[in-house]
PDB file of N, CA, C and O in Angstrom, chain B, residues numbered from 101:
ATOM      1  N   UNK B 101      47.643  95.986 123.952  1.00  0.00           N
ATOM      2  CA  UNK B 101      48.469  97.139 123.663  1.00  0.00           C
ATOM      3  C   UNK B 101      49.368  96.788 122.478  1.00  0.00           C
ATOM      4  O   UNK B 101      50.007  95.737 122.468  1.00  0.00           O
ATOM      5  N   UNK B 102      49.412  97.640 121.518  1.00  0.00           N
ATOM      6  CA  UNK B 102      50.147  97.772 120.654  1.00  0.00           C
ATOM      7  C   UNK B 102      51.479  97.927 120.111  1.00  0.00           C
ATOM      8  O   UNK B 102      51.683  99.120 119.885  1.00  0.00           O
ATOM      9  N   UNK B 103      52.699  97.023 119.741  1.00  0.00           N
ATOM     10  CA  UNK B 103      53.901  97.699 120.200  1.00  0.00           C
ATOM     11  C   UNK B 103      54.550  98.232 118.452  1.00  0.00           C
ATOM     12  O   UNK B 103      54.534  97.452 117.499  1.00  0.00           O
ATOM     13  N   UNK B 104      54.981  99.420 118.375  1.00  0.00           N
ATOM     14  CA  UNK B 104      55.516  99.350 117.289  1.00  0.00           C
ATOM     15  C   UNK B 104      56.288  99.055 117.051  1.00  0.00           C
ATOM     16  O   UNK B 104      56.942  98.779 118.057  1.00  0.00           O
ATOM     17  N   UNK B 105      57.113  98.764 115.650  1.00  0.00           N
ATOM     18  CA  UNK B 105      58.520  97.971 116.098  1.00  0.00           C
ATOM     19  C   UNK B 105      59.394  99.081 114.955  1.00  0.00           C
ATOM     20  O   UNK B 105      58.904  99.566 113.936  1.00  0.00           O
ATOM     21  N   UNK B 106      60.550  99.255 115.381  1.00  0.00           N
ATOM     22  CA  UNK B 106      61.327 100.064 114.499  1.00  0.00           C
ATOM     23  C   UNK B 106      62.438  99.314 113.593  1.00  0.00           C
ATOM     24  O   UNK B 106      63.166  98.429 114.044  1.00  0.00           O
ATOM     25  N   UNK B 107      62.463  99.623 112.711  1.00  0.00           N
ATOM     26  CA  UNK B 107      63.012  98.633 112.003  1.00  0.00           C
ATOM     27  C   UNK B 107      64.463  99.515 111.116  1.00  0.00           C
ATOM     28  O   UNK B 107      64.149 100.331 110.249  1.00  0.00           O
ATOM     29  N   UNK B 108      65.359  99.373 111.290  1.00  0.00           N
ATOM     30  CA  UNK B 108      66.125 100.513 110.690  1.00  0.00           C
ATOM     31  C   UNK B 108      67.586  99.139 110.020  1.00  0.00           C
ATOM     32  O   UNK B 108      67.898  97.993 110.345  1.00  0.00           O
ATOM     33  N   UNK B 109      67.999  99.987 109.152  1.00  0.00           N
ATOM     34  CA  UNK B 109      68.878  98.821 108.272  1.00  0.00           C
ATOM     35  C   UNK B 109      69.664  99.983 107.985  1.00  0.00           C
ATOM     36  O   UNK B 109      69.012 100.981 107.679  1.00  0.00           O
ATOM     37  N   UNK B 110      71.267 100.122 108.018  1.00  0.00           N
ATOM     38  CA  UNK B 110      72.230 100.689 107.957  1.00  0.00           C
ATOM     39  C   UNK B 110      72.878 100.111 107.030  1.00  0.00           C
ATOM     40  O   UNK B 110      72.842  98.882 106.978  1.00  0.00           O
ATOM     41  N   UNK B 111      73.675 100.906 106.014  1.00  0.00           N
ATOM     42  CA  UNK B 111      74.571 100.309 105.129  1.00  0.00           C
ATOM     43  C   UNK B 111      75.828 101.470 104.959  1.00  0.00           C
ATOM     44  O   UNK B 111      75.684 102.690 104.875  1.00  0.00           O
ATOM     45  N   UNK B 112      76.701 100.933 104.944  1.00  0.00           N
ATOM     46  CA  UNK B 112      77.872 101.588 104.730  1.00  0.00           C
ATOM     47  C   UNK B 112      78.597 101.498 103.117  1.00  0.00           C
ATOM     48  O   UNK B 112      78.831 100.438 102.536  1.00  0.00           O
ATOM     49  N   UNK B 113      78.795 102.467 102.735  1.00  0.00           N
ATOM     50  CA  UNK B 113      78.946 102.749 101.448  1.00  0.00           C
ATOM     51  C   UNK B 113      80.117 103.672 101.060  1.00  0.00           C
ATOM     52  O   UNK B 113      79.743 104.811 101.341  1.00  0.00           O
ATOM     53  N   UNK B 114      81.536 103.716 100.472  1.00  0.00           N
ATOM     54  CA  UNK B 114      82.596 104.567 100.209  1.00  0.00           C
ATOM     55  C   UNK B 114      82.383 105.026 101.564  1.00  0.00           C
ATOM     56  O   UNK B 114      81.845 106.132 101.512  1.00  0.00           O
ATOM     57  N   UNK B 115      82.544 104.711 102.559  1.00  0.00           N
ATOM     58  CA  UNK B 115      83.029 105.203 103.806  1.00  0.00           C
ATOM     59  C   UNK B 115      82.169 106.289 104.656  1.00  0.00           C
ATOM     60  O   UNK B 115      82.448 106.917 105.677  1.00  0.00           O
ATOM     61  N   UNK B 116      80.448 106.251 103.428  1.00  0.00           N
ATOM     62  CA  UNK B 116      79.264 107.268 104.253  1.00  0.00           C
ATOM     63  C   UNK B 116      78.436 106.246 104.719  1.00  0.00           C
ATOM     64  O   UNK B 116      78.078 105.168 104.243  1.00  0.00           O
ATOM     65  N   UNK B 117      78.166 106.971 105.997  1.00  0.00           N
ATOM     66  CA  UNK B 117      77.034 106.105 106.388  1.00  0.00           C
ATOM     67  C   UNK B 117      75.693 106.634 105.326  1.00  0.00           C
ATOM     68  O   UNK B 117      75.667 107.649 104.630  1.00  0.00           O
ATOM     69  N   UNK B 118      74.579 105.526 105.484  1.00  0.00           N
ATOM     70  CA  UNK B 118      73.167 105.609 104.916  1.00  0.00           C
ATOM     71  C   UNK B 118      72.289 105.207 105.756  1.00  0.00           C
ATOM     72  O   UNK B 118      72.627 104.304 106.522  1.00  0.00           O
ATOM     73  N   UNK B 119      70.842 105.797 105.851  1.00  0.00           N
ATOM     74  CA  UNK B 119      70.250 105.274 106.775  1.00  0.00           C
ATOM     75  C   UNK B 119      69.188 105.049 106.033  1.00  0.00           C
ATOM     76  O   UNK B 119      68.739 106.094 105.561  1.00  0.00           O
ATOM     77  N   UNK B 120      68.493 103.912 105.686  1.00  0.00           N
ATOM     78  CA  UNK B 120      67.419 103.351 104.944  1.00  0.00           C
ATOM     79  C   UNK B 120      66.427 102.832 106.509  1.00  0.00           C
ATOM     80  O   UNK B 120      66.712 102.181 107.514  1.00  0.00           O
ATOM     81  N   UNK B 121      65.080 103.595 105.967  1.00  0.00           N
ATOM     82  CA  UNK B 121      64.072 103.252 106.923  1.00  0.00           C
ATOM     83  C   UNK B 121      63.276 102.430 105.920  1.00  0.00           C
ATOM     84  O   UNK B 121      63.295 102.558 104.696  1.00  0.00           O
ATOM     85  N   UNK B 122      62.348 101.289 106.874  1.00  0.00           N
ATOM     86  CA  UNK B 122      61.424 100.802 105.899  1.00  0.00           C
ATOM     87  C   UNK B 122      60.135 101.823 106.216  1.00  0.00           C
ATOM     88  O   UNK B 122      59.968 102.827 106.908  1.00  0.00           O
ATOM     89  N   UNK B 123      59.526 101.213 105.552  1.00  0.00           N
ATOM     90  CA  UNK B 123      58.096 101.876 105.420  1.00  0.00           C
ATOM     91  C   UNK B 123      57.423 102.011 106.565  1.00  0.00           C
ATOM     92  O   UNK B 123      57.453 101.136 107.430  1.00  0.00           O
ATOM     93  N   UNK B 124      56.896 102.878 106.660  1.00  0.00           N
ATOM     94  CA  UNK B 124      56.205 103.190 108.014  1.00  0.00           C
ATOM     95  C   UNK B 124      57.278 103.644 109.400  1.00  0.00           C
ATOM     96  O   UNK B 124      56.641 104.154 110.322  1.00  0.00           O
ATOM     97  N   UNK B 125      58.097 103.576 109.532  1.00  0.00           N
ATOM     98  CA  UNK B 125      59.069 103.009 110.689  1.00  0.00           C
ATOM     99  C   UNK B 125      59.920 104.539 110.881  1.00  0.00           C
ATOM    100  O   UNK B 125      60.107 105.257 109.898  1.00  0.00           O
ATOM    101  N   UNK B 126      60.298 104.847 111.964  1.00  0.00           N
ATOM    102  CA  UNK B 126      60.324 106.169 112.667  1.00  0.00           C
ATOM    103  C   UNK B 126      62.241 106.170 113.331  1.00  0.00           C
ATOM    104  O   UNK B 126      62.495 105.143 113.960  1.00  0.00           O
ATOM    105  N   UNK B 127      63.124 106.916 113.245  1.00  0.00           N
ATOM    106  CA  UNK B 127      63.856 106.870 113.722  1.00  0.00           C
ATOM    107  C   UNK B 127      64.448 107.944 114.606  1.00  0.00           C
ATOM    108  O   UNK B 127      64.415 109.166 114.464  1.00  0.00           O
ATOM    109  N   UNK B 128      65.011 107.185 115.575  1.00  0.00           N
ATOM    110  CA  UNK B 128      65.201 108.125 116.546  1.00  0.00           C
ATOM    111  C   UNK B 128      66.751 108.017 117.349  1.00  0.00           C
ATOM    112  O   UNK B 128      67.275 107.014 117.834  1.00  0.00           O
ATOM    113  N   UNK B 129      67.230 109.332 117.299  1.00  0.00           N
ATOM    114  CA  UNK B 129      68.490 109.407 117.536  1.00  0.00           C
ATOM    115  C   UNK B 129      68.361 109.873 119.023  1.00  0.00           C
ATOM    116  O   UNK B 129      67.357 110.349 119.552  1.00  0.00           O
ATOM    117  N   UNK B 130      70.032 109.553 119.796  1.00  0.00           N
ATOM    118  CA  UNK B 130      69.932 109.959 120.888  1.00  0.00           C
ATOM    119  C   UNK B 130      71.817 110.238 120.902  1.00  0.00           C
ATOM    120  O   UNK B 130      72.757 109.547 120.511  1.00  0.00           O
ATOM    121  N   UNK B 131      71.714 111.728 121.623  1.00  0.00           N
ATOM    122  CA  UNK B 131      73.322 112.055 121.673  1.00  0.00           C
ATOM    123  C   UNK B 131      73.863 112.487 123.223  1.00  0.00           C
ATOM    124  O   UNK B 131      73.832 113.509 123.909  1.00  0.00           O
ATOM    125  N   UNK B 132      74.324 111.250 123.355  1.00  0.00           N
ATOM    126  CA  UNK B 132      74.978 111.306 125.061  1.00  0.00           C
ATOM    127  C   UNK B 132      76.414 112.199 125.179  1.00  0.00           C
ATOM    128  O   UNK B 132      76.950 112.409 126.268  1.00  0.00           O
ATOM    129  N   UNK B 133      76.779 112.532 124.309  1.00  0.00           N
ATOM    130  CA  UNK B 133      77.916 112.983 124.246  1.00  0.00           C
ATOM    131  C   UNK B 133      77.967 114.342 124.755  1.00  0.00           C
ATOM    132  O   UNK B 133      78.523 114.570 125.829  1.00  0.00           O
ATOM    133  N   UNK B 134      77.285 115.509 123.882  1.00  0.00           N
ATOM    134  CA  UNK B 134      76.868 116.542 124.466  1.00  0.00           C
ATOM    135  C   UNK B 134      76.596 117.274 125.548  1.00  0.00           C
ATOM    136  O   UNK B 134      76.919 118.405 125.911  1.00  0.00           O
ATOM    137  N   UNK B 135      75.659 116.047 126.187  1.00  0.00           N
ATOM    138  CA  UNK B 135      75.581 115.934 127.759  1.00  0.00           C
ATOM    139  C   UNK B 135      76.676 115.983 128.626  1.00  0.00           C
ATOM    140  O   UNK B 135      76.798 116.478 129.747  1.00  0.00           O
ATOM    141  N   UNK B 136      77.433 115.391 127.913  1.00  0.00           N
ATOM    142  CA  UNK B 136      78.485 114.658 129.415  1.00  0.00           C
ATOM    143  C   UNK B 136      79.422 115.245 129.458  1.00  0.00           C
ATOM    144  O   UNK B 136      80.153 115.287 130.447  1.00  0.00           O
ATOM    145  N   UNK B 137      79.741 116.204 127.731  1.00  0.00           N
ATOM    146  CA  UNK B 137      81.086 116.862 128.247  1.00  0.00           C
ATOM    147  C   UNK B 137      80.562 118.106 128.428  1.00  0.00           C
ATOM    148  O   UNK B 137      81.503 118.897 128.487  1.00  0.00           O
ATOM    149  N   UNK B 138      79.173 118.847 128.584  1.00  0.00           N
ATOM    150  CA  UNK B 138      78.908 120.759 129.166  1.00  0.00           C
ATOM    151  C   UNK B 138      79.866 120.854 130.643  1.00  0.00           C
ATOM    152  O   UNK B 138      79.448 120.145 131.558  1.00  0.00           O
ATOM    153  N   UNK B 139      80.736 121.430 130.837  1.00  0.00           N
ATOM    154  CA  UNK B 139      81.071 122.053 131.861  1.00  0.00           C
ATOM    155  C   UNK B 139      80.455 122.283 132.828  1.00  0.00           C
ATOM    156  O   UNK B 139      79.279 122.387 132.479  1.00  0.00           O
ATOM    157  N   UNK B 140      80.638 122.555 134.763  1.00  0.00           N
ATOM    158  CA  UNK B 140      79.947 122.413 135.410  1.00  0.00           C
ATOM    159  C   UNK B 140      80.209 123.815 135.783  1.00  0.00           C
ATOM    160  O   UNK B 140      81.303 124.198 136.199  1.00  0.00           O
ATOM    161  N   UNK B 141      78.590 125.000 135.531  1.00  0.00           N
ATOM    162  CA  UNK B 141      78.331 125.928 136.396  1.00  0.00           C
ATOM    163  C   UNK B 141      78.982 126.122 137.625  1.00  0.00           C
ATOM    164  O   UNK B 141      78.744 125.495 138.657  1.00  0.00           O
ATOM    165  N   UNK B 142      79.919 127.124 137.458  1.00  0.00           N
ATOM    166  CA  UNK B 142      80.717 127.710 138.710  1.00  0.00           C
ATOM    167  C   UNK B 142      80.214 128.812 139.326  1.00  0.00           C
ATOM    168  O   UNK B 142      79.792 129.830 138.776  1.00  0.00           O
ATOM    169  N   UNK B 143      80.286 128.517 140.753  1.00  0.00           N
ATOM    170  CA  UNK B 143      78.870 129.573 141.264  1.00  0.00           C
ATOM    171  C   UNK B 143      79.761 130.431 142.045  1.00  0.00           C
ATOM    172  O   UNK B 143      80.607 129.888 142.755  1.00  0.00           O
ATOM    173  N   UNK B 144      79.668 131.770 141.998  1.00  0.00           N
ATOM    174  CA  UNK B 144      80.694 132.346 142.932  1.00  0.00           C
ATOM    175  C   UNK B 144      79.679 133.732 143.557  1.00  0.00           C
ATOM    176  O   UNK B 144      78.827 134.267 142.848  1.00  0.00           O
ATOM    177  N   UNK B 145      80.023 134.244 145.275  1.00  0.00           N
ATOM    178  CA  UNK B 145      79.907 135.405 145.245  1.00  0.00           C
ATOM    179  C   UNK B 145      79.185 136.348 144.849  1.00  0.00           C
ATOM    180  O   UNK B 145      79.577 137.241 145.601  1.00  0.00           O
ATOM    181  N   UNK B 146      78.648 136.664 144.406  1.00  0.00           N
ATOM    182  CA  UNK B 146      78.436 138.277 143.411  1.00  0.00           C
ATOM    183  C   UNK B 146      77.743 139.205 144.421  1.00  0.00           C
ATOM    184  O   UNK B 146      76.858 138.870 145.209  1.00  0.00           O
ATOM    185  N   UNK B 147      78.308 140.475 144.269  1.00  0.00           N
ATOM    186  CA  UNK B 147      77.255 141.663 144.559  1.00  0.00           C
ATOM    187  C   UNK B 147      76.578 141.933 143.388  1.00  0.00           C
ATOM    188  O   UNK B 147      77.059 141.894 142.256  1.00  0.00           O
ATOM    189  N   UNK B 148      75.293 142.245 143.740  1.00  0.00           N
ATOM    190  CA  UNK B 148      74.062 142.356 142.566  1.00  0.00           C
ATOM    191  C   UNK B 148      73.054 143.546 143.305  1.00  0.00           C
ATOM    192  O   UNK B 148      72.450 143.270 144.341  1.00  0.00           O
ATOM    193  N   UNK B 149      72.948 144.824 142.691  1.00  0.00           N
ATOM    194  CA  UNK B 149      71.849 145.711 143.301  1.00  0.00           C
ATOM    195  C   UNK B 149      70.506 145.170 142.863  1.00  0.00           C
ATOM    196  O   UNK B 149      70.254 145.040 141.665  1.00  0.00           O
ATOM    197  N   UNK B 150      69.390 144.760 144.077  1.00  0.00           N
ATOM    198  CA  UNK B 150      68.175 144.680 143.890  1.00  0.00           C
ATOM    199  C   UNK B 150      66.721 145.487 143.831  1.00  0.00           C
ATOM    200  O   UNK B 150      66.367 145.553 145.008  1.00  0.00           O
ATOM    201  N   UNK B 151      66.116 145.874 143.330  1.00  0.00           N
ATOM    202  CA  UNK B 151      65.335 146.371 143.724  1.00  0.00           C
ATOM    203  C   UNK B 151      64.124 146.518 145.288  1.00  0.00           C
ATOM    204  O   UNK B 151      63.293 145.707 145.698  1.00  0.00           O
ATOM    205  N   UNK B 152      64.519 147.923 145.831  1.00  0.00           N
ATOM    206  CA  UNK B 152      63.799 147.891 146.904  1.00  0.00           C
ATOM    207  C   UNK B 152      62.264 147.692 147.337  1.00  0.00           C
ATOM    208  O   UNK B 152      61.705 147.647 148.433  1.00  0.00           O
ATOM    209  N   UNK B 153      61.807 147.588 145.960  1.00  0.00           N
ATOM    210  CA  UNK B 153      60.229 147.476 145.909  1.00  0.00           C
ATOM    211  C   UNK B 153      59.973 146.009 145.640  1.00  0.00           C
ATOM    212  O   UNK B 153      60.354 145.256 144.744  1.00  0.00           O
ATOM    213  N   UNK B 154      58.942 145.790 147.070  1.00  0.00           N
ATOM    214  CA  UNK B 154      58.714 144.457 147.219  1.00  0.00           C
ATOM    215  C   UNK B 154      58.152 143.427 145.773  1.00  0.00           C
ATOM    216  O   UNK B 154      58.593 142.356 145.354  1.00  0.00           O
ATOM    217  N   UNK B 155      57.179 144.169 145.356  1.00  0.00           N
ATOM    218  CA  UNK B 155      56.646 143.477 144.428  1.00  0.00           C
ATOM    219  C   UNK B 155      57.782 143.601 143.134  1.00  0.00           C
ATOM    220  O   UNK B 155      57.627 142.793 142.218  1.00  0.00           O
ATOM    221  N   UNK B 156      58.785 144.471 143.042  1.00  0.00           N
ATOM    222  CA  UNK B 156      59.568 143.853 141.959  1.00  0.00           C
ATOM    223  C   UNK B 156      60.879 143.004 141.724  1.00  0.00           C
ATOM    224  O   UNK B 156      61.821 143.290 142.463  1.00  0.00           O
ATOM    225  N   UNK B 157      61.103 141.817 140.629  1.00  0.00           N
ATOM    226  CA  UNK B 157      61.993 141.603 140.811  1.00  0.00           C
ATOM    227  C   UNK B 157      63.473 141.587 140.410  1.00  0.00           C
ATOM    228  O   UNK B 157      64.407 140.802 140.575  1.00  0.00           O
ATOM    229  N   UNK B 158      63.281 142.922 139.744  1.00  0.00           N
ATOM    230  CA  UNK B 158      64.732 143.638 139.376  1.00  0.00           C
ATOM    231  C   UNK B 158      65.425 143.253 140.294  1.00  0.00           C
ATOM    232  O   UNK B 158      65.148 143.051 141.477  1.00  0.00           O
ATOM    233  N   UNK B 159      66.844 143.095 139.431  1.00  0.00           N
ATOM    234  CA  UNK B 159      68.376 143.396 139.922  1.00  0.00           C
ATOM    235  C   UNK B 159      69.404 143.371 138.881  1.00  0.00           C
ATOM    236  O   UNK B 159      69.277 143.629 137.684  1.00  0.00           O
ATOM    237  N   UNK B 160      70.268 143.077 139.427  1.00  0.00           N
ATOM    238  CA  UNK B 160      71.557 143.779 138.283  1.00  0.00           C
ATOM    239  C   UNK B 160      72.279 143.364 139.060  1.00  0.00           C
ATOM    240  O   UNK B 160      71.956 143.102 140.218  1.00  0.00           O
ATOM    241  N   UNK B 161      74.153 143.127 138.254  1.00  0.00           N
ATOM    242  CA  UNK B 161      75.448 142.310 138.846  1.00  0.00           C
ATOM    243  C   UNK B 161      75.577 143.992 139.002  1.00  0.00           C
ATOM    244  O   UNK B 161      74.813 144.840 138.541  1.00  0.00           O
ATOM    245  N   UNK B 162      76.759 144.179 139.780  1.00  0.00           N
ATOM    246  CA  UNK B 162      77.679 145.286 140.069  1.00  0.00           C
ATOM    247  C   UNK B 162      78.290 145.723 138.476  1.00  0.00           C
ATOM    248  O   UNK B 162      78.243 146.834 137.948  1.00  0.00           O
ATOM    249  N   UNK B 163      78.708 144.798 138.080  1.00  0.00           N
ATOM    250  CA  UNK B 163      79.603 145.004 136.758  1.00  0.00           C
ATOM    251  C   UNK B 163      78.762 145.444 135.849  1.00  0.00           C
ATOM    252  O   UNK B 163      79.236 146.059 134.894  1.00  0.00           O
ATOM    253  N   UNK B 164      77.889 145.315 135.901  1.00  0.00           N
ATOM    254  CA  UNK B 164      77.026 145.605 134.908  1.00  0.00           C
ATOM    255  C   UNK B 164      75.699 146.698 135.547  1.00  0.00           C
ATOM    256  O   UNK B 164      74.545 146.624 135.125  1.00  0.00           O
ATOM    257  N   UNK B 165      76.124 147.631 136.567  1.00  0.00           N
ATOM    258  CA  UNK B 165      75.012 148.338 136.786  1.00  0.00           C
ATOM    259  C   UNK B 165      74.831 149.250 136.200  1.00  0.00           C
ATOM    260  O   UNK B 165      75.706 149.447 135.356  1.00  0.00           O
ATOM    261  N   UNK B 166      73.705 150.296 136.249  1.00  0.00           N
ATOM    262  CA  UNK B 166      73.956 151.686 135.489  1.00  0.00           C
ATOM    263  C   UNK B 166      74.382 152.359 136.332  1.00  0.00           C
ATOM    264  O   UNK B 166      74.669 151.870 137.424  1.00  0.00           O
ATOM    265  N   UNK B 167      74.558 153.791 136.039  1.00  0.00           N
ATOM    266  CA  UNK B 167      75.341 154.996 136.845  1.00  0.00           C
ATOM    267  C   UNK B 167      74.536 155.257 137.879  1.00  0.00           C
ATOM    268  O   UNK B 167      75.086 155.602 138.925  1.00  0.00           O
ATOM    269  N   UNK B 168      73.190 155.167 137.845  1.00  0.00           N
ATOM    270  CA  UNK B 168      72.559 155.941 138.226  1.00  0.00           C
ATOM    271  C   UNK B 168      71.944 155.277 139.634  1.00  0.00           C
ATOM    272  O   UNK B 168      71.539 155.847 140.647  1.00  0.00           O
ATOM    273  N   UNK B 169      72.049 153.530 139.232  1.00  0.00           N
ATOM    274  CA  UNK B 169      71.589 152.729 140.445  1.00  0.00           C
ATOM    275  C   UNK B 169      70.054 152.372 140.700  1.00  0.00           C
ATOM    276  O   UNK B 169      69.442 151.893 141.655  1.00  0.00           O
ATOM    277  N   UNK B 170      69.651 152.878 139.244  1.00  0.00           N
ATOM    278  CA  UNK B 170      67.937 152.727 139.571  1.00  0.00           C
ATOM    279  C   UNK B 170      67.730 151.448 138.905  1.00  0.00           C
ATOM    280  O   UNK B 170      68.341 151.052 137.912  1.00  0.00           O
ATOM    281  N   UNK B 171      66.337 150.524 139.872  1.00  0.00           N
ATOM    282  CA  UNK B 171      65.878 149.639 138.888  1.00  0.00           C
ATOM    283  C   UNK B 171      65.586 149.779 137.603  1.00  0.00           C
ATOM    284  O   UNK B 171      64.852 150.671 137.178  1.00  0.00           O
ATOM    285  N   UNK B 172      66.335 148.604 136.652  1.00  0.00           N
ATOM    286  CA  UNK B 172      66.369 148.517 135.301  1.00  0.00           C
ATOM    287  C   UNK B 172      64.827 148.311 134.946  1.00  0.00           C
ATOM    288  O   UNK B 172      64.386 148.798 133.905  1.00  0.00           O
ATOM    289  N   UNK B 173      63.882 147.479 135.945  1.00  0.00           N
ATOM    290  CA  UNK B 173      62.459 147.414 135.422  1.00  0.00           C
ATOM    291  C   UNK B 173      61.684 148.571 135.830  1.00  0.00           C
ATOM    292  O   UNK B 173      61.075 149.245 134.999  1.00  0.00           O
ATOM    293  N   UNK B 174      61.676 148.902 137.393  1.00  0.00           N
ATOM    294  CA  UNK B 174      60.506 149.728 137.278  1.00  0.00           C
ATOM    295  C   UNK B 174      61.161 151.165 137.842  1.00  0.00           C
ATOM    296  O   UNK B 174      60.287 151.969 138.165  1.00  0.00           O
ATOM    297  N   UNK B 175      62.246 151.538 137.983  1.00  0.00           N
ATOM    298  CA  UNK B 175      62.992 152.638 138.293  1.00  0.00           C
ATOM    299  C   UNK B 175      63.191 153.502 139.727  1.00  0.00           C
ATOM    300  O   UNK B 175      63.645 154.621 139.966  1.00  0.00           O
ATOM    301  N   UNK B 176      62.556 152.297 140.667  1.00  0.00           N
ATOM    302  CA  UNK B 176      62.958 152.082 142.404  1.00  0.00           C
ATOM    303  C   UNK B 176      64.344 152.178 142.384  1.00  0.00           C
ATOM    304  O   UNK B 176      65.022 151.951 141.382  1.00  0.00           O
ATOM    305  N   UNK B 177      64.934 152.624 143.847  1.00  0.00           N
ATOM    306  CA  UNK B 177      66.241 152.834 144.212  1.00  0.00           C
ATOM    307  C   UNK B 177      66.385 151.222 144.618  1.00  0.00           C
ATOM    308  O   UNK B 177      65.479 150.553 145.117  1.00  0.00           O
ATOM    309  N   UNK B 178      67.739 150.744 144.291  1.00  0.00           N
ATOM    310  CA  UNK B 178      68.213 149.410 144.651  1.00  0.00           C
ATOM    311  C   UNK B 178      69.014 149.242 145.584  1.00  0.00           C
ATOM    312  O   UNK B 178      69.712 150.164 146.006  1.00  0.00           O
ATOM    313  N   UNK B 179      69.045 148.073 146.045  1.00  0.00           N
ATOM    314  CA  UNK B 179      69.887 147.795 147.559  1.00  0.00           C
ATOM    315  C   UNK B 179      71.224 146.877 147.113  1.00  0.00           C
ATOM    316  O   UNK B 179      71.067 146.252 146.064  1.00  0.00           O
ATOM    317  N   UNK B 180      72.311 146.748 147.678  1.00  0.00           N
ATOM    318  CA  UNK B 180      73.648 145.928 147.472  1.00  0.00           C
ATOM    319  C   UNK B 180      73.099 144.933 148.107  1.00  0.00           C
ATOM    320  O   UNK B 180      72.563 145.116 149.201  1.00  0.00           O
ATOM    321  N   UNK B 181      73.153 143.598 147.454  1.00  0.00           N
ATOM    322  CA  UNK B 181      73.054 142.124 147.767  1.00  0.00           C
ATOM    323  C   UNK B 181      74.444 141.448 147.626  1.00  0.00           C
ATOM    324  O   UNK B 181      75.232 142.249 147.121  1.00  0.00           O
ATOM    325  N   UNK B 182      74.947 140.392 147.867  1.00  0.00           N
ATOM    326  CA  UNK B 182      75.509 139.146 147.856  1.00  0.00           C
ATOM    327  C   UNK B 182      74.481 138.247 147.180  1.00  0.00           C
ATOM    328  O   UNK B 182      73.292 138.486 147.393  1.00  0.00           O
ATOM    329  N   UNK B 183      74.898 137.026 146.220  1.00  0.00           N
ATOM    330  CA  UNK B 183      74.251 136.084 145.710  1.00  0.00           C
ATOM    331  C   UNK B 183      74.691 135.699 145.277  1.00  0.00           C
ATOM    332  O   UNK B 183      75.539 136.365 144.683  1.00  0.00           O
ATOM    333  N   UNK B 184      74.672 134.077 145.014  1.00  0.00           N
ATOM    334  CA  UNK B 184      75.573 132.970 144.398  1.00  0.00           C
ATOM    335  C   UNK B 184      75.305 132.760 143.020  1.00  0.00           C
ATOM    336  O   UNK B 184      74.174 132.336 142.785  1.00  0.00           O
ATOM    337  N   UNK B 185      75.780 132.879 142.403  1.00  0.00           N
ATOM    338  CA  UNK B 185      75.701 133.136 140.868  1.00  0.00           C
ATOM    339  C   UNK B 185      76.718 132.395 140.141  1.00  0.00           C
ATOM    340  O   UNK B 185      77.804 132.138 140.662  1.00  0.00           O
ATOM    341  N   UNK B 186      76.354 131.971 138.723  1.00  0.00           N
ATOM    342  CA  UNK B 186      77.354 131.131 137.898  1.00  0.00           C
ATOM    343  C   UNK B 186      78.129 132.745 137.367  1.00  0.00           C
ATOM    344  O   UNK B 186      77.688 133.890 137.264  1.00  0.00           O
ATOM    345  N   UNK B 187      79.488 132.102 137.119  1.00  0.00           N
ATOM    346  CA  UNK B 187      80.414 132.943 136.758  1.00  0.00           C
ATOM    347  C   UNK B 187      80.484 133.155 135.415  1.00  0.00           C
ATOM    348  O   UNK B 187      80.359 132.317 134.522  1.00  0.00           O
ATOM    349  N   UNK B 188      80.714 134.460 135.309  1.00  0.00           N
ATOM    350  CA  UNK B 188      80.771 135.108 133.665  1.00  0.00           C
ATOM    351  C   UNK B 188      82.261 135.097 133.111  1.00  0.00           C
ATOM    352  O   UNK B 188      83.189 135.659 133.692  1.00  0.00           O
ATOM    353  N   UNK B 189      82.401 134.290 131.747  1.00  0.00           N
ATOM    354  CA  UNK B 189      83.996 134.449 131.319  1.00  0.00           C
ATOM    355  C   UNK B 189      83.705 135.551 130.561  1.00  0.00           C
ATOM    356  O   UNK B 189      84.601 136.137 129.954  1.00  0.00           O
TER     357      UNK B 189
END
């Protein structure tokens, strides 16, 4: 088995970094940072009207329903649910 080897040489210059690859040689970044500070999904509550037709799976938050209460996909009458849902700012 074959191993490639990465070869990367950094130089610092007036205070920019540079990134000089040699020939052939592949670089690859990785950013942990991003990760670690996303906020954690807050799940709360919600009433959400669903659709009464089995095979569909429309629904809708309360806050956001139409007037009229019909499924947004296939235009079945919807039922009031409870469901745990991430919270909207």
């Amino acid at each position: 088995m074959e191993y490639m080897h990465i070869l990367l040489e950094v130089s610092v210059t007036y205070g920019k970094s540079w990134l000089k690859l040699k020939r052939g040689a592949v670089a690859i970044f990785f950013n942990r940072r991003a990760q670690e500070e996303k906020p954690e999904d807050i799940l709360m509550d919600t009433e959400v009207y669903s659709c009464s037709d089995e095979s569909c799976n429309g629904w809708m938050r309360k806050d956001f329903a139409s007037a009229d209460l019909k499924c947004p996909l296939c235009g079945n009458e919807t039922n009031m649910e409870i469901r745990e849902l991430p919270k909207i700012n």
